[in-house]
N, C-alpha and C positions, 0 to 999 in steps of 0.2 A: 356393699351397696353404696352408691356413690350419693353424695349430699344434695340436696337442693342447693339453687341457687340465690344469693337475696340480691339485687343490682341496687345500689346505693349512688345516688346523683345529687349533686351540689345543684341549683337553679340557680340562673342569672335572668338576663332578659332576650338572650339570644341562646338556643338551646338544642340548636340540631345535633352538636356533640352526643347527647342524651339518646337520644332515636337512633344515629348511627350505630352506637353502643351497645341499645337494647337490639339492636334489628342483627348486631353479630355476636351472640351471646344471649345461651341458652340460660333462661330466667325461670322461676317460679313464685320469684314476689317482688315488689319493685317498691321502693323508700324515694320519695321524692323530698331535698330539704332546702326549701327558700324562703328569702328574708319577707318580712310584712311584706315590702314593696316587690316584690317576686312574686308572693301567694296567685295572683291571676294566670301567671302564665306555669305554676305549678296546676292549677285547678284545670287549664287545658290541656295540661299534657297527659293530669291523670284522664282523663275524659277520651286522650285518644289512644292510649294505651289499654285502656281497658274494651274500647272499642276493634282496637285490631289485634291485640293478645288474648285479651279476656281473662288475662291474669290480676291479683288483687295489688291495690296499689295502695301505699300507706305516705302522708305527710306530716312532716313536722318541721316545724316553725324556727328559723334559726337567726340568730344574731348576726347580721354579716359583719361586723369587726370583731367580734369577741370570739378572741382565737380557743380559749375557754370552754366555751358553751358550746360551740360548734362539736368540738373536740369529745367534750362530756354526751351530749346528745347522740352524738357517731358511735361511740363506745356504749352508752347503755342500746341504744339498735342492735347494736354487732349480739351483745350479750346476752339480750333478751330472743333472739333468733340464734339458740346454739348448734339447733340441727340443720342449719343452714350453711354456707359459703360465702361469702360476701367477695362481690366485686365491688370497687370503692371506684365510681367516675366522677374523677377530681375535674373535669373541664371546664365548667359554667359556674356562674358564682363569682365572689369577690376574689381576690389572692389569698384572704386570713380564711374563707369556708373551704376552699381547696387547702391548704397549709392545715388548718382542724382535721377534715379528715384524714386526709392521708397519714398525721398520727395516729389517728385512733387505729389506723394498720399495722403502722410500727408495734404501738403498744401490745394491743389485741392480737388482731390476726386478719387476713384478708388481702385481694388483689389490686393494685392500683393501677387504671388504666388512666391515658390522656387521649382525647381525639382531637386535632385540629381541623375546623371547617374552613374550607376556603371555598367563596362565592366564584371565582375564575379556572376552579380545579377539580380534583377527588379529593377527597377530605385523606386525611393521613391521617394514620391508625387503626384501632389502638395501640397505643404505644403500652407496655408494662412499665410502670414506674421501681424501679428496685424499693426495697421498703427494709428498713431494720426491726429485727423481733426481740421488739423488751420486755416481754413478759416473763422476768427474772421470779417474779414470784411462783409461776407456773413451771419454770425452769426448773429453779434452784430450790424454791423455797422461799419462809419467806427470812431466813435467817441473811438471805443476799443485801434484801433491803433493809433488814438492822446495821449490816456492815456499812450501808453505802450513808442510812442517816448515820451512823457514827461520826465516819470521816467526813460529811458535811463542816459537824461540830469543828473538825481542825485535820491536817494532816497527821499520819500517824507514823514517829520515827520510825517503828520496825515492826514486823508481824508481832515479836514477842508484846509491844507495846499495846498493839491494837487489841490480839488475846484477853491483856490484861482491861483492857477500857470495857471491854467487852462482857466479863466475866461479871457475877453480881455474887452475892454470897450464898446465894442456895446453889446455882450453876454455874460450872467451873468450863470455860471455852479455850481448849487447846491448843499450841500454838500450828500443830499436825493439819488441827480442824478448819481455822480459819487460813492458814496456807494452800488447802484445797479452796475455799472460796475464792480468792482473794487471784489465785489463777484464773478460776473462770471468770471473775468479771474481768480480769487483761482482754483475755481473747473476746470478750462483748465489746471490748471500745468504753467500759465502766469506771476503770481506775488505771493507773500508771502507777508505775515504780521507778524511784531517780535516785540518782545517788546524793549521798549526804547524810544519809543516817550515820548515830555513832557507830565507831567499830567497822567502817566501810560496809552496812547495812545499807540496803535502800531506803526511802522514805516512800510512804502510801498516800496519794490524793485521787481524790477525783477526780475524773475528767469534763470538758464540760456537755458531755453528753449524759453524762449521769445527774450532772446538775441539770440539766434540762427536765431529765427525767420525775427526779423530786420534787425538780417545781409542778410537775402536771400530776404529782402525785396529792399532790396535797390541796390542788386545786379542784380536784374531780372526786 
């Protein structure tokens, strides 16, 4: 049985992006999120939406610089609607509410489209935006993100090293075990291996996507 759908829009003050969107794209509940100075022209669009869909329309309030909040706010939506689907239209709005959400795609889950309006034209789109899925804890576990804050802390000369940083005195971590993690976040784009370690071992750091990552970890 296929999911509903939740249609999630950034608001600006120009917003036919929004309508184009909703009008190709089958909806079941629509999330409108604009800044204080937005609120008016979100309070219209839920007003005509619910007038020509009749489907339910929910707003919330978002910071338009605070790449943060935006980001946080997108993600608990996403999470609090699990039997839903999210399309994520990133078009209106500032560049930091478009940049928030389209993470909380990465991180979470969900589709990201773009429409561009043009007053002289057809509007072009939606476009799909490609999106990366970091939900290593969902992945992996959350033993991924022990690794990734470890190596925060410093690069780690070699697997056997990182084993050992890793290891505490009640639980002993393998060099077998964390050799299987330490693969999958390569293939994520999470960590890198370079030469340099002793012994012509590699050396383990982060990359700075994973640094990214940490930082929105810890800020949400």
């Amino acid at each position: 049985m296929a999911k509903k759908i939740l249609y999630i829009a950034t608001v600006g003050e120009h917003n036919k992006p929004i309508e184009i969107g909703l009008a190709r794209c089958q909806t079941d509940k629509v999330v409108l999120m604009p800044s204080k100075d937005t609120m008016t022209y979100a309070k219209e669009l839920e007003t005509k939406i619910q007038k020509t869909y009749g489907i339910p329309v929910e707003i919330i309030k978002v910071e338009p610089f605070d790449l943060f909040d935006v980001l946080r706010k997108t993600l608990k939506t996403i999470k609090t609607h699990e039997d839903y689907d999210p399309v994520i239209n990133m078009s209106c709005g500032t560049r930091t509410m478009s940049l928030g959400a389209q993470l909380a795609a990465d991180i979470e889950r969900g589709k990201v489209i773009y429409i561009l309006h043009r007053k002289d034209g057809p509007p072009i789109g939606p476009i799909e935006i490609p999106t990366r899925k970091l939900s290593l804890t969902k992945k992996l576990g959350t033993f991924a993100l022990t690794i990734l804050k470890e190596l925060k802390k410093g690069e780690a000369e070699s697997i056997t090293e990182l084993a050992r940083r890793l290891s505490t005195p009640y639980k002993r971590r393998t060099k077998s075990m964390v050799s299987q993690y330490v693969k999958k976040l390569e293939k994520l784009g999470m960590v890198r291996r370079e030469p340099g370690g002793p012994h012509g071992k590699k050396k383990i750091k982060l990359t700075e996507l994973a640094e990214l990552y940490l930082d929105i970890q810890e800020k949400i």
